[in-house]
C-alpha positions as CSV (number, residue, x, y, z in Angstrom):
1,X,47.4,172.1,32.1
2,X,46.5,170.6,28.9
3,X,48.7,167.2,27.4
4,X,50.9,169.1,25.0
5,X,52.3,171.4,28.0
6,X,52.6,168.2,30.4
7,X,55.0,166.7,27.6
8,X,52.7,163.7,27.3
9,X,50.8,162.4,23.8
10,X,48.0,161.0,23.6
11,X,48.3,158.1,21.7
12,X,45.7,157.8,18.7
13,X,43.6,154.5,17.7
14,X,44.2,153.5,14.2
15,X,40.8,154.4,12.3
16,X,41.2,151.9,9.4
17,X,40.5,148.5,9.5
18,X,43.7,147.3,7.1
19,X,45.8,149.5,10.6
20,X,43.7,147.5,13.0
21,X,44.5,144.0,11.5
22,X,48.2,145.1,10.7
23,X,48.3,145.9,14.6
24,X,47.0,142.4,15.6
25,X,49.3,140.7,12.9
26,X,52.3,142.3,14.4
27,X,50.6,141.5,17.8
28,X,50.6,138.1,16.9
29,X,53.4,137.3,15.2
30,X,55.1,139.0,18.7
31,X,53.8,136.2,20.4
32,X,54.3,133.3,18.4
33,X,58.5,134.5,18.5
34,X,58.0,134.7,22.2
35,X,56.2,131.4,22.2
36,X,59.0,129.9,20.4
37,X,61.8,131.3,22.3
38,X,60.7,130.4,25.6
39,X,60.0,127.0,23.8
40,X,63.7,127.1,22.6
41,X,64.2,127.7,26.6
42,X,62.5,124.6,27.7
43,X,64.5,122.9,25.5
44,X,67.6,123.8,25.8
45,X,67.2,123.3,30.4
46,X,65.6,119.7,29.8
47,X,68.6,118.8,27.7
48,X,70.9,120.3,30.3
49,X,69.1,118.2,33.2
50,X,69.2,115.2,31.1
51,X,73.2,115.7,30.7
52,X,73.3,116.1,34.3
53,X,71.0,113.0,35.2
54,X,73.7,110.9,32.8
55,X,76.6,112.2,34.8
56,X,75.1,111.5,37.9
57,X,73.8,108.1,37.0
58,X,77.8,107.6,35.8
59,X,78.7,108.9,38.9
60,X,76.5,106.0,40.9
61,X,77.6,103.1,39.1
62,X,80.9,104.2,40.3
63,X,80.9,104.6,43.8
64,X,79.0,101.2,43.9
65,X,81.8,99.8,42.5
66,X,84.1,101.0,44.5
67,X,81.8,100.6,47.3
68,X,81.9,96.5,45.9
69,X,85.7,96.8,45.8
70,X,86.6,97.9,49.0
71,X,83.4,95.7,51.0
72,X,85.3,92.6,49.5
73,X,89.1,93.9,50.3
74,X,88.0,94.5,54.0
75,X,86.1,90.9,54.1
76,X,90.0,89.8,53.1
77,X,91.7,92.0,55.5
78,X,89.0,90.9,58.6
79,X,89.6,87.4,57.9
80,X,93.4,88.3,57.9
81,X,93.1,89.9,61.1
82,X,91.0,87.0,62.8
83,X,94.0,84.9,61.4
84,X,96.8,86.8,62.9
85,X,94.9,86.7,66.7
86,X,94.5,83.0,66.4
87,X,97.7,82.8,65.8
88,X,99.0,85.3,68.6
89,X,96.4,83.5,70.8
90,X,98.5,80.4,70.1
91,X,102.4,82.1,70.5
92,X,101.0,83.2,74.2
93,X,99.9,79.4,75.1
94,X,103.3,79.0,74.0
95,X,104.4,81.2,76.4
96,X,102.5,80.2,79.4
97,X,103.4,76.6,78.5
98,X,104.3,74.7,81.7
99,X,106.7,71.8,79.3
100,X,108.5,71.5,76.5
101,X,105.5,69.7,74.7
102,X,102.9,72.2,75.6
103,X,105.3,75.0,74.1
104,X,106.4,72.7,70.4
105,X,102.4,71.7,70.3
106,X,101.2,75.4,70.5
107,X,103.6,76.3,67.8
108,X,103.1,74.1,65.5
109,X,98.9,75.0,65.8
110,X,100.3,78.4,64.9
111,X,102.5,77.2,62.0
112,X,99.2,75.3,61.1
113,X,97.4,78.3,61.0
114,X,99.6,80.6,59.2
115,X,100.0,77.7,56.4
116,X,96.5,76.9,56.1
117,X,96.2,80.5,53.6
């Protein structure tokens, strides 16, 4: 079967040198756009990572201060809450008080506590 029944063509070489050189110019100049637009590429990604770095560096510096926020409000609430026991701890001596005295003196230590914030 020869290559004009098959359907195929065989391509041809160019014989002149100006074809040749045109060839490699085009060749070239192929390239250097593909060159450029992958470079393009590169470009345009890094930009895009660096947006999303910034964000994300944002994005830190806010939960730490949030995280800031809230570590001091609990230090507030835990002292609050070591308060409130003391002075629990104190209204049941006042309860198990045997006299009168026992009873006013526990009290007032629980007053004292609750006005010393």
């Amino acid at each position: 079967m020869s290559e004009q029944q098959s359907g195929r063509r065989r391509m041809e070489l160019p014989k002149k040198k100006e074809d040749l050189e045109k060839i490699v110019e085009e060749v070239e100049e192929r390239e250097h756009e593909h060159y450029h637009e992958h470079e393009h590429y590169h470009e345009h990604v890094h930009e895009e990572i660096e947006d999303v770095v910034s964000v994300l560096e944002l994005l830190v510096d806010s939960l730490n201060a949030n995280y800031k926020s809230l570590e001091s409000t609990v230090k507030v609430h835990s002292d609050e809450i070591v308060r409130l026991y003391k002075v629990l701890a104190k209204i049941v001596e006042a309860c198990g008080a045997s006299s009168e005295e026992e009873k006013v003196k526990a009290l007032r230590e629980a007053l004292s506590i609750i006005s010393a914030s």
